[in-house]
VEXMI-635007 format. One line per field, with one value per residue (C-alpha): residue number from 1; residue in one letter; x, y, z. Coordinates in nm, 2 decimals. Example, Ala and Ser with C-alpha at 12.3 -4.5 7.8 and 13.67 -1.06 7.14 Angstrom:
% residues 2
resi	c(1_2);
resn	c(A_S);
x	c(1.23_1.37);
y	c(-0.45_-0.11);
z	c(0.78_0.71);
END
This chain:
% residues 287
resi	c(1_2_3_4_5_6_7_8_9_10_11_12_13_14_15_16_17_18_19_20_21_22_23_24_25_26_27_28_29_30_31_32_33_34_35_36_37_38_39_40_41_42_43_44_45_46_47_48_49_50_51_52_53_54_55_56_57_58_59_60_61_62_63_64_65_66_67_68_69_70_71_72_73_74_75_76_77_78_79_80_81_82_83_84_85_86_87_88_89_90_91_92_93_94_95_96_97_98_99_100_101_102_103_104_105_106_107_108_109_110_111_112_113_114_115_116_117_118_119_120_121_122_123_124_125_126_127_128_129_130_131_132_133_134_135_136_137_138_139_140_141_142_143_144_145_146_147_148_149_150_151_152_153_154_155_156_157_158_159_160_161_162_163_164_165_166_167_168_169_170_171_172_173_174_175_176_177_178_179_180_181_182_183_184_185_186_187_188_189_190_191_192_193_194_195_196_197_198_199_200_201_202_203_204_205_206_207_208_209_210_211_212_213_214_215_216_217_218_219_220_221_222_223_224_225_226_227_228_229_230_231_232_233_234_235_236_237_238_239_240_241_242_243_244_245_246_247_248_249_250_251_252_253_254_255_256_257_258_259_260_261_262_263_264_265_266_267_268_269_270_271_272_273_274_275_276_277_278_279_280_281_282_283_284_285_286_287);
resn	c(X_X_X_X_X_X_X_X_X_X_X_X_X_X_X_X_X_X_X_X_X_X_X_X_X_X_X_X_X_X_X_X_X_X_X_X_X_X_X_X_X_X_X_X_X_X_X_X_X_X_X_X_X_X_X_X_X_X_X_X_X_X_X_X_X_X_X_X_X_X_X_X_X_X_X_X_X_X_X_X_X_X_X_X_X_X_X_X_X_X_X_X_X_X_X_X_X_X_X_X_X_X_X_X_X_X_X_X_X_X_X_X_X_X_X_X_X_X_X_X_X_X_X_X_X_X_X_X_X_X_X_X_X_X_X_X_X_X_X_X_X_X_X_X_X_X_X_X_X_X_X_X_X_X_X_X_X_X_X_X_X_X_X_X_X_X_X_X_X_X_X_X_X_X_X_X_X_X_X_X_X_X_X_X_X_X_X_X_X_X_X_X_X_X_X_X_X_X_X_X_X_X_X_X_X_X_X_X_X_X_X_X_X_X_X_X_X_X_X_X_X_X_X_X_X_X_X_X_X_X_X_X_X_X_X_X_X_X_X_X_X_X_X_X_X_X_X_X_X_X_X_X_X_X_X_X_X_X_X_X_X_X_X_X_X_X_X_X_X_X_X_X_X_X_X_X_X_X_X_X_X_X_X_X_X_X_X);
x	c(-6.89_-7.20_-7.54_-7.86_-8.07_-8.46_-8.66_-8.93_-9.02_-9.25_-9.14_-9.31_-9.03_-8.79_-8.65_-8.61_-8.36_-8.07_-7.76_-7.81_-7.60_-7.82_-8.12_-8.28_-8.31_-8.34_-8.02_-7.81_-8.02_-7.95_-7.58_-7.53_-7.69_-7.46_-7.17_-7.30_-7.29_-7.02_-6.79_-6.63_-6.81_-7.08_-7.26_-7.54_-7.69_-8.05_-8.26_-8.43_-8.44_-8.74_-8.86_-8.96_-9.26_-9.24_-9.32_-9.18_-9.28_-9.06_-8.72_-8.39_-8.01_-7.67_-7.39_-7.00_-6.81_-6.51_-6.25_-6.24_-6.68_-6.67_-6.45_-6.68_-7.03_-6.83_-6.80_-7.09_-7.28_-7.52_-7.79_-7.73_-7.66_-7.64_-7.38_-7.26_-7.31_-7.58_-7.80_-8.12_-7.96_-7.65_-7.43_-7.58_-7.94_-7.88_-7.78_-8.10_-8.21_-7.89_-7.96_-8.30_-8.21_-8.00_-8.28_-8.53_-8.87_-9.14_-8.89_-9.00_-8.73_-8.72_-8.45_-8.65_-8.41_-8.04_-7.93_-7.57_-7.62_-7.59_-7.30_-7.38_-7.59_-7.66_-7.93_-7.98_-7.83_-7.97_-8.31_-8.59_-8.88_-9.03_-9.39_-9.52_-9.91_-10.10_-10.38_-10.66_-10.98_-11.22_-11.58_-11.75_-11.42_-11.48_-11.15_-10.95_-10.72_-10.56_-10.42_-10.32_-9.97_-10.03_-10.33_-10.42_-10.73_-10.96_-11.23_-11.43_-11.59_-11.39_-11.49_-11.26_-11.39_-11.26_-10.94_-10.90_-10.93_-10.74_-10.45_-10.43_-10.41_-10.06_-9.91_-9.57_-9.25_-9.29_-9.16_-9.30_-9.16_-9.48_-9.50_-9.14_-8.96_-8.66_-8.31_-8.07_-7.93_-8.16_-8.35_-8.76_-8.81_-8.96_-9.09_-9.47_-9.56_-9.87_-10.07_-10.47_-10.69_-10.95_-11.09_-11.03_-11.26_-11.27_-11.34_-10.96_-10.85_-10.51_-10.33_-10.10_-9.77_-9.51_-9.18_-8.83_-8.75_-8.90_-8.84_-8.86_-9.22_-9.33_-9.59_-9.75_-9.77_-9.96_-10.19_-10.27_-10.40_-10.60_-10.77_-10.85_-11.01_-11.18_-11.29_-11.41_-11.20_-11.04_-11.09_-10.92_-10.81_-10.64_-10.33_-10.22_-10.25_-10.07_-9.80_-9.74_-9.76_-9.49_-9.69_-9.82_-10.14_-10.27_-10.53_-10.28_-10.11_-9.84_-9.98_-9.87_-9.62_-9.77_-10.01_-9.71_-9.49_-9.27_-9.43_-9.14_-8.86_-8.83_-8.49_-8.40_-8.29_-7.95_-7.81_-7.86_-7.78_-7.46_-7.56_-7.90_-7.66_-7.36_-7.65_-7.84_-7.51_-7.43_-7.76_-7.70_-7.39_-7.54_-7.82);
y	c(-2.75_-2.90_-2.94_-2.96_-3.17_-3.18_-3.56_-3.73_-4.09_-4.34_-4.62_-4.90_-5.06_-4.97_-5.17_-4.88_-4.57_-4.69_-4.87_-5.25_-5.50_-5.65_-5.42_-5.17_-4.87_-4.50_-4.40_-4.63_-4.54_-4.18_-4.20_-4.42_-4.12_-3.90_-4.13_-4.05_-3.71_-3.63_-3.96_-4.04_-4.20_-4.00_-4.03_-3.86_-3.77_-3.77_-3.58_-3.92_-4.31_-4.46_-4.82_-5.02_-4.90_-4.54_-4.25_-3.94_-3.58_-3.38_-3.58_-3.36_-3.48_-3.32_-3.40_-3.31_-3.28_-3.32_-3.11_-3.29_-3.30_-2.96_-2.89_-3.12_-2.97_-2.55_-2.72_-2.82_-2.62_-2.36_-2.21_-1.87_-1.64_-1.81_-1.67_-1.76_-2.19_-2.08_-1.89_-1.98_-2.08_-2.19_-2.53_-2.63_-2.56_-2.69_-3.01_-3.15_-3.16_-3.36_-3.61_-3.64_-3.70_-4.00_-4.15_-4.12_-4.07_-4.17_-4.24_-4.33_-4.11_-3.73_-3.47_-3.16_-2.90_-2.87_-2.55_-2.42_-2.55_-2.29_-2.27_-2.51_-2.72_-3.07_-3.24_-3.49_-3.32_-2.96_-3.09_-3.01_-3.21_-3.41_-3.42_-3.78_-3.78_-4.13_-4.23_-4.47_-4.53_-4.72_-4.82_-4.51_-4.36_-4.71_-4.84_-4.62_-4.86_-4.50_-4.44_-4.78_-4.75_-4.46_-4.51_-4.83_-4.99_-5.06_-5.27_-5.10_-4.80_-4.59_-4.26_-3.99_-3.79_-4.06_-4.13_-3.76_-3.75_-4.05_-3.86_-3.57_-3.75_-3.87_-3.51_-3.43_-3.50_-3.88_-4.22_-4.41_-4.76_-4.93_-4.75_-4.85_-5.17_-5.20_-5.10_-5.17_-4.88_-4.64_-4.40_-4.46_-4.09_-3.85_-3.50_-3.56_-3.20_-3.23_-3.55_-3.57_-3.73_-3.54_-3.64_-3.48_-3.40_-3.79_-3.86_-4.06_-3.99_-3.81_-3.81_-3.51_-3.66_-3.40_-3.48_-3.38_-3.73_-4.06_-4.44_-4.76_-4.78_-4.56_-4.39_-4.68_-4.83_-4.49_-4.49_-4.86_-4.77_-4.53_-4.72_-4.97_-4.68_-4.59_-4.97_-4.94_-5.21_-4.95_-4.63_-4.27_-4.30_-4.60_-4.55_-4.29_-4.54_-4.81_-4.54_-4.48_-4.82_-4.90_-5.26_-5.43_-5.51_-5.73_-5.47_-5.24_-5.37_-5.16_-5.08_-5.10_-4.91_-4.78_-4.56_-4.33_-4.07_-3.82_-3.48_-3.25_-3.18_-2.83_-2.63_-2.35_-2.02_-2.02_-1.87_-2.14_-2.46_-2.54_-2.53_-2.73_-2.99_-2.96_-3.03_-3.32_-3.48_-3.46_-3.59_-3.87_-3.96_-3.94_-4.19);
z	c(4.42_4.58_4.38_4.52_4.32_4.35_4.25_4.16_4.15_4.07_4.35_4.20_4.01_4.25_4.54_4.73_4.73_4.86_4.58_4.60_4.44_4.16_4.23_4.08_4.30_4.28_4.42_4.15_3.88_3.95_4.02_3.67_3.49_3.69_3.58_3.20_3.23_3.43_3.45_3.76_4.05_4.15_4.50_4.61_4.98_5.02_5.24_5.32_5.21_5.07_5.14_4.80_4.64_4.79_4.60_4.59_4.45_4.68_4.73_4.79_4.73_4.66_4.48_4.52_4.24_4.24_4.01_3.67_3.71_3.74_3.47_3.25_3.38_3.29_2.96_2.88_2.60_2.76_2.55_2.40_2.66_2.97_3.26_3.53_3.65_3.91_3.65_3.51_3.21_3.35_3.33_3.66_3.57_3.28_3.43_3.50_3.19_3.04_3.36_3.21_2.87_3.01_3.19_2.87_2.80_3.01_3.28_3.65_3.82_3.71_3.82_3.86_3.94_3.98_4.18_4.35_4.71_4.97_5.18_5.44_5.32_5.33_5.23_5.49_5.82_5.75_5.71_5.98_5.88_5.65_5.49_5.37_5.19_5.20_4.99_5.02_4.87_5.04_4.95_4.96_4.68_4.49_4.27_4.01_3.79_3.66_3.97_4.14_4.17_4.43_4.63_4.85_4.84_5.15_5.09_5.40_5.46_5.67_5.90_5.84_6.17_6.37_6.15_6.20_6.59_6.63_6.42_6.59_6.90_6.83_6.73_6.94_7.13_7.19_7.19_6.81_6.89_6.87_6.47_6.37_6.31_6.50_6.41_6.63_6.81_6.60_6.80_6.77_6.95_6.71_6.74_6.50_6.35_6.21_6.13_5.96_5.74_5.48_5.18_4.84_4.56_4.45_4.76_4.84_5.18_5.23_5.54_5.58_5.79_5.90_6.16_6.20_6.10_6.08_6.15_5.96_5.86_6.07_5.86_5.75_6.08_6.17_5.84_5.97_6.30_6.21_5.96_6.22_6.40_6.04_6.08_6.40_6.56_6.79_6.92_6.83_7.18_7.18_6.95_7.16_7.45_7.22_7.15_7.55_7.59_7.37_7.24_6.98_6.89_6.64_6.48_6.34_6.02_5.82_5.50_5.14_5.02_4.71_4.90_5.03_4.87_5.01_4.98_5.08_5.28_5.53_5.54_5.76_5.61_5.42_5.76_6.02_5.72_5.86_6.23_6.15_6.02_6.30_6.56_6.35_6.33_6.66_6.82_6.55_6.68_7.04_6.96);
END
């Protein structure tokens, strides 16, 4: 049985998703409230790892259970007139809430949904983008202590127009080695989807970032740049330039983490799952 399992997180007292000896992390907070609930050894996939201090609203795992957890989670008391384990009501469903009674009240991490995966599915491989939202006040927004832990502070006043332009500018099928740090013998090509800036009601500006994937600090390396064209120390045309260039330059810093939180993550229909993840794999294995 695999289980889909739908997160939230408060990344600031987290070193990150990934298990870590000695560190507290998302993924080995999660999997010891697993091993609570379910005993065993629990491991969980994720749709995508998170650097320290990320957020996330719209994180996606699965879990495969193996024969004694599913036994366990069929046991487990349902409420009065639950069916089958992939009802509303059901064990599955139903599991969420006991991982969530583990991890207490007022917890940073919250599980919030736990469905029957579809056949095929797999929450890393079958995934075709993901959607990342940044948040900064500048002068002009002025400093909120209430929300801190998710927006970064610029102490500038920055013009979204040219932010705006400047994004757009970078939208497609292109080589992002100047945005990432280097892994070695990862990929830095990335396919960019949609990527602007507006301003909401409080006036904080949110940058909308959507790829099929992304590399290490990427995001925050392209939320940098364009706040140095906010600045006015380049121009919207120049990150494009720096991108096809494949440099460096000493204007664009990667910003903090606690400005960024992982928004969502896109899946194909039921159908195509399984070949979305044969042919994610694959490439993966190609790089």
């Amino acid at each position: 049985m695999r289980i889909r399992l739908d997160l939230s997180y408060d990344g600031t007292h987290f070193r990150g998703w990934a298990r870590q000896p000695g560190l507290r992390t998302v993924q080995g907070t999660l999997e010891s409230a697993l091993g609570r609930v379910l005993r065993g050894d629990p491991r969980v996939v994720v749709a995508g790892r998170t650097d320290a201090g990320v957020h996330a609203t719209g994180q996606v795992a699965h879990l495969d259970l193996d024969p004694a957890q599913e036994e366990r989670l069929a046991a487990a008391r349902a409420p009065r007139g639950a069916a089958s384990p992939g009802t509303t009501h059901g064990p599955v469903a139903q599991l969420a809430r006991r991982i969530n009674g583990v991890l207490g009240a007022y917890a940073d991490l919250a599980v919030r949904a736990t469905t029957l995966a579809p056949a095929g599915f797999d929450a890393r491989f079958s995934a075709v983008w993901r959607r990342y939202v940044y948040r900064i006040a500048d002068r002009a927004t002025g400093y909120d202590p209430l929300e801190r832990h998710r927006t970064t502070s610029v102490r500038s006043h920055l013009d979204e127009e040219r932010m705006d332009a400047a994004a757009r500018s970078l939208i497609g099928l292109h080589d992002f080695a100047a945005y990432c740090k280097p892994r070695e013998e990862a990929t830095t090509i990335r396919t960019l989807l949609d990527f602007g800036w507006r301003r909401d009601a409080d006036g904080v500006l949110i940058a909308d970032v959507r790829a099929d994937a992304f590399c290490h600090s990427m995001v925050r390396a392209l939320v940098g740049g364009c706040v140095a064209v906010g600045e006015g120390r380049l121009d919207p045309g120049d990150l494009a330039a720096i991108r096809d260039r494949g440099g460096k330059v000493p204007e664009i810093h990667v910003l903090a983490a606690r400005g960024l939180t992982l928004a969502e993550v896109g899946y194909p229909s039921d159908d195509l799952l399984a070949a979305r993840a044969e042919q994610t794999r694959a490439r993966r294995e190609a790089e």
